[in-house]
C-alpha positions as CSV (number, residue, x, y, z in Angstrom):
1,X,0.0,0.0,0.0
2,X,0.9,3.3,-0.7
3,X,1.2,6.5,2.1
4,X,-2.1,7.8,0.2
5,X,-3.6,4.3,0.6
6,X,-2.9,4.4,4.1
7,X,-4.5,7.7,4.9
8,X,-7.8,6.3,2.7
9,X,-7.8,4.2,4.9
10,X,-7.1,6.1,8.1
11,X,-9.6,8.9,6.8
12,X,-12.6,5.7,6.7
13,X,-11.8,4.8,10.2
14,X,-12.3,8.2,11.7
15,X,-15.4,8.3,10.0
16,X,-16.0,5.2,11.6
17,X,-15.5,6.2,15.2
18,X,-18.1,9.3,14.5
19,X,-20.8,7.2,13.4
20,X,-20.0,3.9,15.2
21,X,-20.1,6.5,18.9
22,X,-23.2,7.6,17.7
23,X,-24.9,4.2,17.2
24,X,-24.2,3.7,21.0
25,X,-21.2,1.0,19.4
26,X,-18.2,2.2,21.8
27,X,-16.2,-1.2,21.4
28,X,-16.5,-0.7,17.6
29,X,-15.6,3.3,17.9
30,X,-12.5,2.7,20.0
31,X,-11.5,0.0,17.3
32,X,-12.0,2.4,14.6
33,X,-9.9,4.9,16.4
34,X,-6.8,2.6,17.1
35,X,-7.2,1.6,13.2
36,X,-7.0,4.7,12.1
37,X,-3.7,5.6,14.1
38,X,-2.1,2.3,13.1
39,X,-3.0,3.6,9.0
40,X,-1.2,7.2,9.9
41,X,1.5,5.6,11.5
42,X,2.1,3.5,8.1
43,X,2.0,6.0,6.0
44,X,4.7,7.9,7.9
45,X,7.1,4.9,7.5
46,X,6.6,5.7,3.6
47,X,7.3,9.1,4.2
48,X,9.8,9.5,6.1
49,X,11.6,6.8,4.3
50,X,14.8,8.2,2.2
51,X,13.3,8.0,-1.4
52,X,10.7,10.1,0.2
53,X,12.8,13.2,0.6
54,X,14.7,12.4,-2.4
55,X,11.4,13.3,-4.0
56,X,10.9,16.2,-2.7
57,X,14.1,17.2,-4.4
58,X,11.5,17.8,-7.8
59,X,11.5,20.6,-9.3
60,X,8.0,20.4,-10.0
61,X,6.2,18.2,-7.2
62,X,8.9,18.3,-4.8
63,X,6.8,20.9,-2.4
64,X,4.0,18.2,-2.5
65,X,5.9,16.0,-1.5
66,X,7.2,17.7,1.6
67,X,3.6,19.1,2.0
68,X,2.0,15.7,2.9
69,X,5.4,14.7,4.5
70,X,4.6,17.4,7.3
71,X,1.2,16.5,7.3
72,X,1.8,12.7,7.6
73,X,4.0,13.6,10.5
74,X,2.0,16.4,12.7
75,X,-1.2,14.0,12.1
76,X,0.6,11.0,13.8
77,X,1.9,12.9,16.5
78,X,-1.4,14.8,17.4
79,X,-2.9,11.1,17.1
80,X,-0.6,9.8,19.0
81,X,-0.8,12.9,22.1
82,X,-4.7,12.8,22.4
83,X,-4.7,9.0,22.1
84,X,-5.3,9.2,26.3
85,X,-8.3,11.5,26.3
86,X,-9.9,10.4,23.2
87,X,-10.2,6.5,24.2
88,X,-11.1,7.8,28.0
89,X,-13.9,9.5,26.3
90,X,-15.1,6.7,23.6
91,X,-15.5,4.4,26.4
92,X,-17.1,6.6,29.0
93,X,-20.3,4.8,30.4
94,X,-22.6,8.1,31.1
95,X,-23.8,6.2,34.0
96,X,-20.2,6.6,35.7
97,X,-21.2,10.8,35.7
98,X,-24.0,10.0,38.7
99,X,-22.5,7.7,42.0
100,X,-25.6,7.2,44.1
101,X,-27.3,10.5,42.8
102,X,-24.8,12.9,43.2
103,X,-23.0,14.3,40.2
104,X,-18.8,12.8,39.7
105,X,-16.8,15.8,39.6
106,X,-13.9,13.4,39.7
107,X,-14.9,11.3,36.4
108,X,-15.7,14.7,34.9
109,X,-12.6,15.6,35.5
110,X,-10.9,12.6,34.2
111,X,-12.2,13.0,31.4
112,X,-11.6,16.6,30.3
113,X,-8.0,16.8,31.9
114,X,-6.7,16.4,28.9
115,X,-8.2,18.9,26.9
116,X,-5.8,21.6,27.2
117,X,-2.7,19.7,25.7
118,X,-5.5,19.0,23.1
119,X,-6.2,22.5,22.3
120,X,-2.4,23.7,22.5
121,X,-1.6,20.7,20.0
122,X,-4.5,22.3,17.4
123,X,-3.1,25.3,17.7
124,X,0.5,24.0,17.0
125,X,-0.9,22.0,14.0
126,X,-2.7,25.5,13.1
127,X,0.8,27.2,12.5
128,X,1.9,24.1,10.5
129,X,-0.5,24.3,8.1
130,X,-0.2,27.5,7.3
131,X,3.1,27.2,6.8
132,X,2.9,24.6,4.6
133,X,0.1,25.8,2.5
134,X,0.7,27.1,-1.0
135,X,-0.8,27.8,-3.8
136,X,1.3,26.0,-6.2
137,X,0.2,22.4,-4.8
138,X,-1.8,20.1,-6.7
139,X,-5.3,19.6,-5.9
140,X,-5.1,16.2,-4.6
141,X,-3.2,18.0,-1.5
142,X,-4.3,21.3,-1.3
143,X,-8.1,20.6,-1.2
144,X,-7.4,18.1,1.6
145,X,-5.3,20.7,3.4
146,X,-7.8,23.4,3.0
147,X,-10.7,21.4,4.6
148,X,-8.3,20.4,7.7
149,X,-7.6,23.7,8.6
150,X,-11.5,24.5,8.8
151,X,-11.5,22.0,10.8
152,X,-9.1,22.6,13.1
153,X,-10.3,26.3,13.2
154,X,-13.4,25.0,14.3
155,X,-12.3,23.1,17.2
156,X,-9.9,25.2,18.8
157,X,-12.3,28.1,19.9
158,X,-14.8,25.3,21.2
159,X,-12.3,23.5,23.2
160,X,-11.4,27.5,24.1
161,X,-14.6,27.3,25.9
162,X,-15.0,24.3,27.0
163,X,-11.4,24.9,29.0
164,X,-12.5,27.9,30.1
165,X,-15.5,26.0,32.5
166,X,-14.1,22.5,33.1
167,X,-11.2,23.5,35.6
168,X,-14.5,25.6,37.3
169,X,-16.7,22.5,37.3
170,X,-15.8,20.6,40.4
171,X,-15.6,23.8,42.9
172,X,-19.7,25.0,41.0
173,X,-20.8,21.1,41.8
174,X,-19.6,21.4,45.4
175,X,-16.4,19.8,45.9
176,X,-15.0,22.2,47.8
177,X,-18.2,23.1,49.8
178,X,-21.7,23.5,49.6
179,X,-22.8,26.5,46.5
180,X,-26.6,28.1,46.1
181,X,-27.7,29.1,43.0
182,X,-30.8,30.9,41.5
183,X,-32.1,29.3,39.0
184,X,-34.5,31.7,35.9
185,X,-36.8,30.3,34.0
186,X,-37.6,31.9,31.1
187,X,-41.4,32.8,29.7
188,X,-40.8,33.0,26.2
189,X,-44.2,34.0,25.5
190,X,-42.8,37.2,26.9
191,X,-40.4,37.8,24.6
192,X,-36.9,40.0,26.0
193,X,-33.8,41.0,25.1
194,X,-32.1,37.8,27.1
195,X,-35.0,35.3,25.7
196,X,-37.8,36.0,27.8
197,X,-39.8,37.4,31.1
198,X,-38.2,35.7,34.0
199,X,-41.7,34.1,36.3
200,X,-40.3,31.1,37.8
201,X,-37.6,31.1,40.4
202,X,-35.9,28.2,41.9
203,X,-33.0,28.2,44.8
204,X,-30.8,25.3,44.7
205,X,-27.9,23.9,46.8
206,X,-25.5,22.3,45.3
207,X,-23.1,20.0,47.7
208,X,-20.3,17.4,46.8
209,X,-22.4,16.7,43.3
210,X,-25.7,16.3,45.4
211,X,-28.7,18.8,44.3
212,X,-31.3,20.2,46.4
213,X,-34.2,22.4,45.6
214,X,-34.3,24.8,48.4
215,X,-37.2,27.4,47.7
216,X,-39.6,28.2,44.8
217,X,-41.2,31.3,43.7
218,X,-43.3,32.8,41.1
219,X,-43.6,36.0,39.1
220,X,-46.5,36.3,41.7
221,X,-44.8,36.3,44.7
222,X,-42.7,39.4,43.8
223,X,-44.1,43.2,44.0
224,X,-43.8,44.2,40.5
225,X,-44.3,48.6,39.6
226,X,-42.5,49.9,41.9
227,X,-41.9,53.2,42.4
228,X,-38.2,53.0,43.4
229,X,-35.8,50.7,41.2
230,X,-35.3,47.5,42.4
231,X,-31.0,48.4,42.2
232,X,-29.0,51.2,40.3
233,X,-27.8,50.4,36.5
234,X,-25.3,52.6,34.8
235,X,-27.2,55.9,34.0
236,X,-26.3,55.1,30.1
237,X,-28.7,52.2,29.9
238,X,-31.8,54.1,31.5
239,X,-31.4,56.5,28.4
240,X,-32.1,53.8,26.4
241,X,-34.8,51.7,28.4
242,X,-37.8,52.4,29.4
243,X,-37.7,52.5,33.9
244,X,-39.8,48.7,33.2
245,X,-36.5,47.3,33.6
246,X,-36.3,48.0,37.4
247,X,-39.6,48.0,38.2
248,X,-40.9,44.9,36.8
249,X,-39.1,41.5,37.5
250,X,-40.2,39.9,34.1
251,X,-38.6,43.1,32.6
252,X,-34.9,42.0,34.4
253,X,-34.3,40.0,31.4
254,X,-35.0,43.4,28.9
255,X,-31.2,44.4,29.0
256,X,-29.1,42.3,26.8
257,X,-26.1,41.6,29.3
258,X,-26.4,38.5,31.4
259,X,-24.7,39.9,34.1
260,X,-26.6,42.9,34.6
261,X,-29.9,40.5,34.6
262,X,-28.6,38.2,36.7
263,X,-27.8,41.3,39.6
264,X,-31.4,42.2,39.3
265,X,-32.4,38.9,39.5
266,X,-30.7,38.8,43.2
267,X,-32.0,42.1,44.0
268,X,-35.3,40.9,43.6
269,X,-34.7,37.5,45.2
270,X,-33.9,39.6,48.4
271,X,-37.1,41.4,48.4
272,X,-38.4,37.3,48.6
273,X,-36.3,35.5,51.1
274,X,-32.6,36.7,52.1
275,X,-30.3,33.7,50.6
276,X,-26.6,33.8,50.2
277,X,-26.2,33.0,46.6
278,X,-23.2,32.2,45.1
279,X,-24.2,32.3,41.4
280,X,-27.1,33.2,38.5
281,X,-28.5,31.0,36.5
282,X,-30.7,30.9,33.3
283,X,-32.9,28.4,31.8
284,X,-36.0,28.9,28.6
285,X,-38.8,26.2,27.8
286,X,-36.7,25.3,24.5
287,X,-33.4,24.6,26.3
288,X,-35.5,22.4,28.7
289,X,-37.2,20.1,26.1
């Protein structure tokens, strides 16, 4: 077989893993994924074998040749580097995330650990192929090269993000002590800047991954018009919104900065039961179903 044969074949198995993880077939996935390595890893002993660079000595198709080289060889290492975290999550039983109804901040964590290294390897393979990129290579590589780096340049700002929560997640379940949060849920018949009216409140207490609903409240059970804000904005917004926004709770939501919404939503919390709440959070009918 040749090193394009071999990366065929390597691109078939990663197909695999999608749609064999989907089908609820982890056994099969996490065979697809080992295949697919052992086909990249084949096709680098083609090219990093010494007729190999003497091709890239061409005059014409010598920088295709060194092209996929690079390629060959960044792909087995990032294969190779996430190997850890990508089996750890292939065979993850979702049942292992709840121990005796509490949520497992530890397998959480053991699962996303390595998704830094992950992110700094896409970002290294980023630099690589834009150095190797050219317009003067043939199709058959540049087309291929083109459609990885969309790819990669969609998963480095999601694993951006989800790096930016998962080193959070065991201290917001508890781990390190008991948290309260206030739960919104969203009317969107109501329609606001944030998704919609806020009329259902709900305190929770979150302890070592255990959840407890503490208190309930309605749009009801708050004194909506009032004649004195329910907290002090910056004086910039109230040029722009109408006074509704401190007066009514299911106008909280009308400012389009979750921050600022979840501030009144404590403010008017307080007027309902004095909790110590450590953070906001919101929910609407669609996110729920």
């Amino acid at each position: 077989m040749s090193a394009k044969a071999h990366l065929t074949t390597a691109q078939a198995d990663l197909t695999g893993v999608v749609s064999d993880y989907k089908a609820g077939n982890k056994s099969a996935a996490l065979s697809d994924f080992d295949a697919a390595a052992s086909e990249i890893r084949l096709a680098r002993q083609y090219t990093d074998h010494w007729t190999w660079r003497w091709a890239e000595k061409a005059p014409i198709y010598g920088e295709d040749f060194t092209t996929l080289r690079v390629l060959v060889a960044e792909g087995d290492d990032f294969v190779t580097s996430v190997s850890p975290t990508a089996r750890r999550v292939i065979t993850l039983e979702p049942s292992s995330l709840l121990v005796k109804g509490r949520v497992n901040a530890s397998a959480i964590t053991d699962v996303t650990s390595g998704l830094p290294d992950i992110e700094a390897r896409l970002r290294q393979l980023r630099v690589t192929l834009t150095q190797v990129d050219s317009p003067d290579l043939v199709p058959q590589i540049r087309e291929p090269l083109q459609k990885l780096t969309g790819m990669v340049d969609q998963g480095i700002p999601l694993l951006h993000k989800v790096n930016g929560v998962t080193p959070h997640l065991p201290g917001l379940l508890g781990a390190k002590g008991a948290r309260q949060y206030l739960m919104l849920f969203q009317n969107n018949a109501e329609v606001r800047s944030l998704g919609g009216g806020p009329e259902s409140f709900m305190l929770v207490r979150v302890d070592d991954g255990a959840l407890t609903v503490i208190k309930q409240a309605t749009g009801n059970d708050f004194v909506s018009g009032r004649k004195n804000p329910i907290a002090t904005v910056p004086p910039e917004i109230m040029k722009v919104y109408r006074p509704n926004l401190l007066q009514f709770v299911a106008d909280s939501s009308g400012y389009p900065d979750f921050p600022t919404a979840a501030r009144l939503a404590q403010a008017w919390w307080a007027t309902y039961s004095k909790d110590e709440i450590d953070g906001v959070v919101s929910f609407d009918p669609v996110a729920l179903t």
